[in-house]
C-alpha positions as CSV (number, residue, x, y, z in Angstrom):
1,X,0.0,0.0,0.0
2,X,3.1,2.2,1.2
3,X,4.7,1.7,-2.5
4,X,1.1,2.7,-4.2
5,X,1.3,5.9,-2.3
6,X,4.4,6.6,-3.0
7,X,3.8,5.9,-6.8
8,X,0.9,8.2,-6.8
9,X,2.3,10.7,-5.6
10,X,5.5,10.7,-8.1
11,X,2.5,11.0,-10.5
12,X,1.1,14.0,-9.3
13,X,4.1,15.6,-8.6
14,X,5.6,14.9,-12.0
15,X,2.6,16.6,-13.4
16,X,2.7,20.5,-13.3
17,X,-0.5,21.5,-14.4
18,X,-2.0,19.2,-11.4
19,X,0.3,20.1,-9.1
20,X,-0.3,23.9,-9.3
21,X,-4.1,23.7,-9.4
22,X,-3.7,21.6,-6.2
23,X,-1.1,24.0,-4.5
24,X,-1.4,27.2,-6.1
25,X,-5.1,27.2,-6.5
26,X,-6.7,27.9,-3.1
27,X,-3.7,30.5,-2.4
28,X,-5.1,32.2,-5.2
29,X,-8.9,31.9,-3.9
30,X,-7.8,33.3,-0.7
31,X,-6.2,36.2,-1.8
32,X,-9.4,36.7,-4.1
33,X,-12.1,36.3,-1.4
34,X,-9.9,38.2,1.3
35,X,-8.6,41.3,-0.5
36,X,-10.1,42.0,-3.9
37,X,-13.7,40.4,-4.2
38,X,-16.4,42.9,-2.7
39,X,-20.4,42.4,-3.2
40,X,-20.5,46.3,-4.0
41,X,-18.8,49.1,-5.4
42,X,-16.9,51.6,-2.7
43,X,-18.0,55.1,-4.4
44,X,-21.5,55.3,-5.7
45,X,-22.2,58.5,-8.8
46,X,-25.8,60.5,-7.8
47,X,-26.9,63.0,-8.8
48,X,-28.7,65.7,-7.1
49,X,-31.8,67.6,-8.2
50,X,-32.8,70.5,-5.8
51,X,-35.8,72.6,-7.0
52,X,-35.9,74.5,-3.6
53,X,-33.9,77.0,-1.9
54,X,-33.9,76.4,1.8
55,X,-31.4,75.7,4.9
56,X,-32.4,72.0,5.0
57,X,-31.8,71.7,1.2
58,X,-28.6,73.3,1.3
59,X,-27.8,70.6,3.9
60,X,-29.1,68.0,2.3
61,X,-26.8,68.2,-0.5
62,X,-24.0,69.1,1.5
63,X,-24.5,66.3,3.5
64,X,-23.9,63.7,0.7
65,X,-21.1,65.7,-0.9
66,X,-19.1,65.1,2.7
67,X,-19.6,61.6,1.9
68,X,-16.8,61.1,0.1
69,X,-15.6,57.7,0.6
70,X,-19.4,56.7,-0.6
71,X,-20.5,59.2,-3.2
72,X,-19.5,60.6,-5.8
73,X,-22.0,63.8,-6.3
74,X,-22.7,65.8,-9.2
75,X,-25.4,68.5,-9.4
76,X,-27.7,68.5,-12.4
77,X,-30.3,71.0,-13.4
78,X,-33.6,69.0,-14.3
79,X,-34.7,65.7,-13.4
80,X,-35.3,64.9,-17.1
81,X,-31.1,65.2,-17.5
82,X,-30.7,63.1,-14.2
83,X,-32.7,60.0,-15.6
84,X,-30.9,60.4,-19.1
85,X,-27.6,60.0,-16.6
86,X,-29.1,57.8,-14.8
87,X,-30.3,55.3,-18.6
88,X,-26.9,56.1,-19.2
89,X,-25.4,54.5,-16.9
90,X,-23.3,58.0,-15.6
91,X,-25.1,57.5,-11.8
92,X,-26.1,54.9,-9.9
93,X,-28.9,57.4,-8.2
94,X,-30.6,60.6,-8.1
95,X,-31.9,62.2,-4.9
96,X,-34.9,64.8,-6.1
97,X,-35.5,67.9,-3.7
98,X,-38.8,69.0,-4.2
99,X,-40.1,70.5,-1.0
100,X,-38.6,70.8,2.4
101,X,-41.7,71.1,4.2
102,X,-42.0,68.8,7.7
103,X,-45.0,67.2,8.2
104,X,-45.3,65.2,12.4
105,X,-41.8,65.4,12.8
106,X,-40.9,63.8,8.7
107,X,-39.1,65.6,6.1
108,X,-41.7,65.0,3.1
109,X,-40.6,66.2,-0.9
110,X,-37.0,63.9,-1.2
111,X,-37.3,61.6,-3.6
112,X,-35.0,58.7,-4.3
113,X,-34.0,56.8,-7.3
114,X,-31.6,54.1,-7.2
115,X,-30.7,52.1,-10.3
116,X,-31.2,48.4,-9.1
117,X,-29.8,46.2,-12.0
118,X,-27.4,45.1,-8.9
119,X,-30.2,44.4,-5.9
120,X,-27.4,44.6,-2.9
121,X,-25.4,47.4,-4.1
122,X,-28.7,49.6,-4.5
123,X,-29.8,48.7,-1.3
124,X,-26.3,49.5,0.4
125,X,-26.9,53.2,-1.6
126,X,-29.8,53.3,-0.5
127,X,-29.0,53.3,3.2
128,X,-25.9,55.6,3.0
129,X,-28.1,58.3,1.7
130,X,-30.8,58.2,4.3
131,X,-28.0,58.0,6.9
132,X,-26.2,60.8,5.3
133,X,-29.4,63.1,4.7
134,X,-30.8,62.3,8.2
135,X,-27.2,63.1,9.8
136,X,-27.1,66.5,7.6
137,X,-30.7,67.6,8.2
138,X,-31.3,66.9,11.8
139,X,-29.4,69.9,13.1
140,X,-31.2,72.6,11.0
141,X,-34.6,71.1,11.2
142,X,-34.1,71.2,15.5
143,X,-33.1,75.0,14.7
144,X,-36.5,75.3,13.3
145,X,-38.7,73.1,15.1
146,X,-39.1,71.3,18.6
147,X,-40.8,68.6,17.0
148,X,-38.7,65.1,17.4
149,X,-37.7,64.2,13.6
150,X,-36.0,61.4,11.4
151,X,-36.0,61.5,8.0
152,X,-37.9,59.4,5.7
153,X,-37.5,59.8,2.4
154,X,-41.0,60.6,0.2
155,X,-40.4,57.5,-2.6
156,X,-37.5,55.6,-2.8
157,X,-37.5,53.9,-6.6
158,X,-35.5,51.5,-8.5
159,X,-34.6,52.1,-12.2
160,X,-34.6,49.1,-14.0
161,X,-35.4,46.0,-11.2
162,X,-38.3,47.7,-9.2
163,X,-38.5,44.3,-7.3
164,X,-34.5,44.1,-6.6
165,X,-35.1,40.8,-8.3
166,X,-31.7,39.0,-7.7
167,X,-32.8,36.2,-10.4
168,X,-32.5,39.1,-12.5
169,X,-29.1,40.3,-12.0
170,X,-27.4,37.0,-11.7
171,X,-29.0,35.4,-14.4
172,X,-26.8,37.2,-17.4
173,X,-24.2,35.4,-15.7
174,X,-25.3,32.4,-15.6
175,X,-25.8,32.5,-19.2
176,X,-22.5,33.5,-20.0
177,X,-20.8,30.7,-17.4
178,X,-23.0,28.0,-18.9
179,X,-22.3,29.0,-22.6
180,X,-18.6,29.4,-21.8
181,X,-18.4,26.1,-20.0
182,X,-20.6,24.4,-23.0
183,X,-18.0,25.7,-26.0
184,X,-14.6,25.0,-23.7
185,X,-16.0,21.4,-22.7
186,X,-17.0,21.1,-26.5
187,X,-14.2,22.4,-28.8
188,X,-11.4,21.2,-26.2
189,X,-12.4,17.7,-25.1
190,X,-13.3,16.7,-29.2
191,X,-10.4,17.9,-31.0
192,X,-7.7,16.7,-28.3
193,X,-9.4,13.1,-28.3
194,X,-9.9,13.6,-32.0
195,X,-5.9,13.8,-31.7
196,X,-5.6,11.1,-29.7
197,X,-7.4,8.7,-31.9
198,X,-5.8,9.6,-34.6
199,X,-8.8,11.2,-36.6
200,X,-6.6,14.2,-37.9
201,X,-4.5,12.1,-40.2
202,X,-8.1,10.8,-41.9
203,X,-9.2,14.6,-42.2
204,X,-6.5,15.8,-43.4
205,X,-6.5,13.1,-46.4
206,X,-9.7,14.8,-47.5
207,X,-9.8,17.2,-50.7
208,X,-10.2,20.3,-48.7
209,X,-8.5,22.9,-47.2
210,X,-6.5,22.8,-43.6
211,X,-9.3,26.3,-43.2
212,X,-12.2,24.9,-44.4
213,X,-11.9,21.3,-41.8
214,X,-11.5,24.0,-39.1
215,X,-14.0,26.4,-40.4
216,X,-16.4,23.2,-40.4
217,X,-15.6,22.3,-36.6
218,X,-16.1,25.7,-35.5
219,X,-19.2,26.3,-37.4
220,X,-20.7,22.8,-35.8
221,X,-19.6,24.4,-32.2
222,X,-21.1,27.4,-32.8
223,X,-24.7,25.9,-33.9
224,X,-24.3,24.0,-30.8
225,X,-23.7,27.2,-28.8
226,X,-26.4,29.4,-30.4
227,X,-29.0,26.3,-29.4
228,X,-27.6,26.3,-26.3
229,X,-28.2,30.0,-26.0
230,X,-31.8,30.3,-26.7
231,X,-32.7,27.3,-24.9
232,X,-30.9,29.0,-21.7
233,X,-32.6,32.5,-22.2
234,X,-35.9,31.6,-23.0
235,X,-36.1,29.3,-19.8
236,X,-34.9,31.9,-17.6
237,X,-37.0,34.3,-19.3
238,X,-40.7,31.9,-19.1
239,X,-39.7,30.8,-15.4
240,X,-37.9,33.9,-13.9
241,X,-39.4,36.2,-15.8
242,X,-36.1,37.6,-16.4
243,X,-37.2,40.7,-18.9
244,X,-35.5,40.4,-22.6
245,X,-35.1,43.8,-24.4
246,X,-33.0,45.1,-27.5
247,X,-32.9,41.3,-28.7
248,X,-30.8,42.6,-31.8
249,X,-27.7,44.1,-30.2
250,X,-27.9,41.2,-27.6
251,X,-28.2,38.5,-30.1
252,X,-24.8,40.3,-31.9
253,X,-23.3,40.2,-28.5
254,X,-24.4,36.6,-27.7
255,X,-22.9,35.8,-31.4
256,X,-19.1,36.8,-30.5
257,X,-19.3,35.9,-27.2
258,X,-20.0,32.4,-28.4
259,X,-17.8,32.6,-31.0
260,X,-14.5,33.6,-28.6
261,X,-15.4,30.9,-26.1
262,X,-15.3,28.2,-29.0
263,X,-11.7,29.9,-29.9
264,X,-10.4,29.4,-26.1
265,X,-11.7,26.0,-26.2
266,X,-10.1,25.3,-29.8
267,X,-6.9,27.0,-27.9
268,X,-6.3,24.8,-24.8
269,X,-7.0,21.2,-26.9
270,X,-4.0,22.8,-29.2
271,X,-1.7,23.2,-26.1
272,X,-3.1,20.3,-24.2
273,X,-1.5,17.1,-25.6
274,X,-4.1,14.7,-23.1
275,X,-8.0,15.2,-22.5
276,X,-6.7,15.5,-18.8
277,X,-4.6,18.5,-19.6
278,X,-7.7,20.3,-21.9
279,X,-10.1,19.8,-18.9
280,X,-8.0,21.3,-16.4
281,X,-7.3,24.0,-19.0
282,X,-10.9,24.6,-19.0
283,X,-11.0,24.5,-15.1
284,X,-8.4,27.5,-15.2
285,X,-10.2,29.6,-17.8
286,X,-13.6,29.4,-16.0
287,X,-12.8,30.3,-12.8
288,X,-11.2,33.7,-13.1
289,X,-14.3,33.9,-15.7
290,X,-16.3,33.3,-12.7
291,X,-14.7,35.5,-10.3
292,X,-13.5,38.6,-12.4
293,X,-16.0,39.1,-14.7
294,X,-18.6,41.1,-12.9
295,X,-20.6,38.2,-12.6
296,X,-21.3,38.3,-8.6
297,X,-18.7,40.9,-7.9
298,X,-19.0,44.5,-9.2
299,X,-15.6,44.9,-10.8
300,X,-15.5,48.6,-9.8
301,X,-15.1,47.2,-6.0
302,X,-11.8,45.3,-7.1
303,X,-8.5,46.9,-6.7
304,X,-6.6,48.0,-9.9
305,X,-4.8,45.6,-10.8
306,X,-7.5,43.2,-10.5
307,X,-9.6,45.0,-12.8
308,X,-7.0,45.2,-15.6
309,X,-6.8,41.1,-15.3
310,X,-10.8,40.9,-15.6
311,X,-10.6,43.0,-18.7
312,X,-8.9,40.4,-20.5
313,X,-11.9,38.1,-19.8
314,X,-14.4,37.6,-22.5
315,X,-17.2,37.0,-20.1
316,X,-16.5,40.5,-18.4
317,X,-17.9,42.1,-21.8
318,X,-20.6,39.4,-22.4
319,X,-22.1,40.0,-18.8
320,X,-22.1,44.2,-19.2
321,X,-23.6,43.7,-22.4
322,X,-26.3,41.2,-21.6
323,X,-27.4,43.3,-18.3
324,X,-27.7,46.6,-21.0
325,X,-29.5,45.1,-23.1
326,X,-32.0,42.6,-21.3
327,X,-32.2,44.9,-17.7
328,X,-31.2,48.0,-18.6
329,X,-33.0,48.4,-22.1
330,X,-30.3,50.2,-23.5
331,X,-28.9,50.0,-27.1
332,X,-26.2,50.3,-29.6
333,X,-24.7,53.0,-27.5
334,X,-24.0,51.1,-24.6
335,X,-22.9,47.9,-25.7
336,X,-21.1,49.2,-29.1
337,X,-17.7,49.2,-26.5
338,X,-18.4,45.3,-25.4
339,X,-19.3,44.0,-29.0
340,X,-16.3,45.8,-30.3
341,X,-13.9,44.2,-27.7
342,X,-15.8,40.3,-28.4
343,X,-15.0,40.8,-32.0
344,X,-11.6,41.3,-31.1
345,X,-10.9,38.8,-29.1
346,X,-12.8,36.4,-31.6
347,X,-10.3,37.7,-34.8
348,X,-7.3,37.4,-32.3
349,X,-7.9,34.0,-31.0
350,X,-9.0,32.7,-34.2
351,X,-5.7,33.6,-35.6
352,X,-3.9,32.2,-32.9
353,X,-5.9,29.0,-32.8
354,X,-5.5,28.2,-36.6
355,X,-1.4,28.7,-37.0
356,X,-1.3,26.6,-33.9
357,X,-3.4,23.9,-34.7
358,X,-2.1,23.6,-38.0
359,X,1.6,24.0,-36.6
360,X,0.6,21.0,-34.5
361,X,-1.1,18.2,-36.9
């Protein structure tokens, strides 16, 4: 038994790829979980609309500009140009002074609006300003009345997800992870046991072009990852009721998306010489995916250099693009960035995959 141990431990040692998912793979995750992952962003953008002049206004807004390690303030003339900012995507909120009048001891005419694509992160916003505004206001409305007071704001809405549904917001992710995983297991695992058995050398026979066999695969894995696709949406769209807007810009970003993810896949079976060796590839692809992409945590709360790594993650563009489009209703304008980006990364890993496959065989 002694001797099998031994033995099997050789083994793992000898391999590399095993060894450092086994050793340098929960360091990693600690460092992740204990320093850079955060469930919200540190700075949130509002905007302020005041249509009064009054003491208690004045402190209002002054209150949450001395926030400054939660909010990032900009004043704004109209409430229309504080929802465009806010459809944008330039705020996260927009606190609307209308009156300042109190009525049994409550501060009635502020209005809230909170942009809750991301249910925990509006709700954290959400509680900093009524701390900050009831912290601001309490001194000048005792200067003015004996009455005992704490603030309640009039309306407090959310842009977007009036339900804070989190089905809503975690379910672009889950497309993305499950299309991601779908094309790596697909284009990696065939094409390395395709190698393996020696189906290359019968392929290659063939009157056709190196480009066109691999144009065939691709195509094949793509059909099979548009399926996917639909199949995924529509079920979370009938059972969660996850809304599904701008259908044309997402389908273009779903298109590249899919298209990239097939290229990593095509990728690691080309360095992999073993199915082992393309699965754990696959394992080391999808969790930074999973981590970095914005799928759980906002990548705004990550530290710099984190954020530069999740940039270089296909899934960070398919995720912002999705929740633009299906949550956020937005349109060519806001996704034009992420589409641009996936169609880069497709053209760039396609390259790559082709002279390497064909450097290989």
């Amino acid at each position: 038994m002694i001797n099998i141990m031994v033995n099997e431990f050789r083994q793992l040692i000898a391999d590399k790829r095993v060894l450092g998912l086994l050793l340098g793979g929960p360091v990693v995750l600690v460092l992740l979980f204990g320093w850079a992952l955060k469930l919200t962003s540190p700075i949130a953008k509002i905007a302020v609309v005041n249509d009064v002049s009054s003491p208690v206004a004045t402190a209002i807004a002054k209150g949450i500009k001395g926030e400054t390690s939660k909010f990032a303030v900009t004043d704004v003339g109209t409430m229309k140009m504080a929802r465009e900012s806010i459809a944008s995507g330039k705020v996260n909120g927009i606190v609307h002074i209308t009156n300042t009048k109190i009525n049994h001891g409550n501060l009635s005419g502020v209005q809230i609006l909170i942009n809750g694509t991301n249910p925990a992160e509006a709700r954290t916003i959400q509680g900093n300003l009524i701390g900050a505004i009831d912290e601001a206001t309490i001194p000048v409305v005792l200067n003015h009345s004996k009455l005992a007071f704490s603030f309640k704001p009039e309306v407090v809405r959310y842009a977007f997800n009036p339900k804070l549904s989190y089905s809503w917001y975690f379910l672009p992710g889950v497309l993305g992870i499950l299309i991601l995983q779908a094309c790596l297991v697909i284009a990696s695992m065939s094409l390395v046991r395709e190698k393996e058995q020696g189906s290359w050398d019968q392929l290659l026979a063939l009157p056709v072009s190196f480009f066109s066999i691999l144009m065939g695969k691709m195509m094949t894995y793509l059909t099979l990852g548009i399926v996917d696709a639909v199949f995924i949406t529509a079920l979370s769209h009938f059972w969660f009721r996850m809304p599904v807007h701008s259908l044309p810009y997402a389908g273009l970003v779903f298109l590249f998306f899919i298209t990239s993810s097939i290229f990593l896949g095509m990728l690691s079976s080309a360095l992999a010489a073993n199915q082992q060796q393309a699965l754990l590839s696959a394992v080391f692809i999808l969790v930074p995916s999973l981590l970095l992409s914005g799928f759980v945590f906002p990548i705004g709360s990550m530290p710099s250099v984190i954020q530069d790594i999740s940039h270089l993650i296909p899934l960070t563009y398919f995720i912002n693009g999705i929740r633009s489009t299906f949550i956020e209703q937005r349109g060519w304008g806001a996704i034009s960035s992420d589409l641009f980006v996936l169609i880069a990364f497709s053209v760039l890993l396609g390259s790559v995959v082709f002279r390497l496959i064909r450097r290989r065989i």
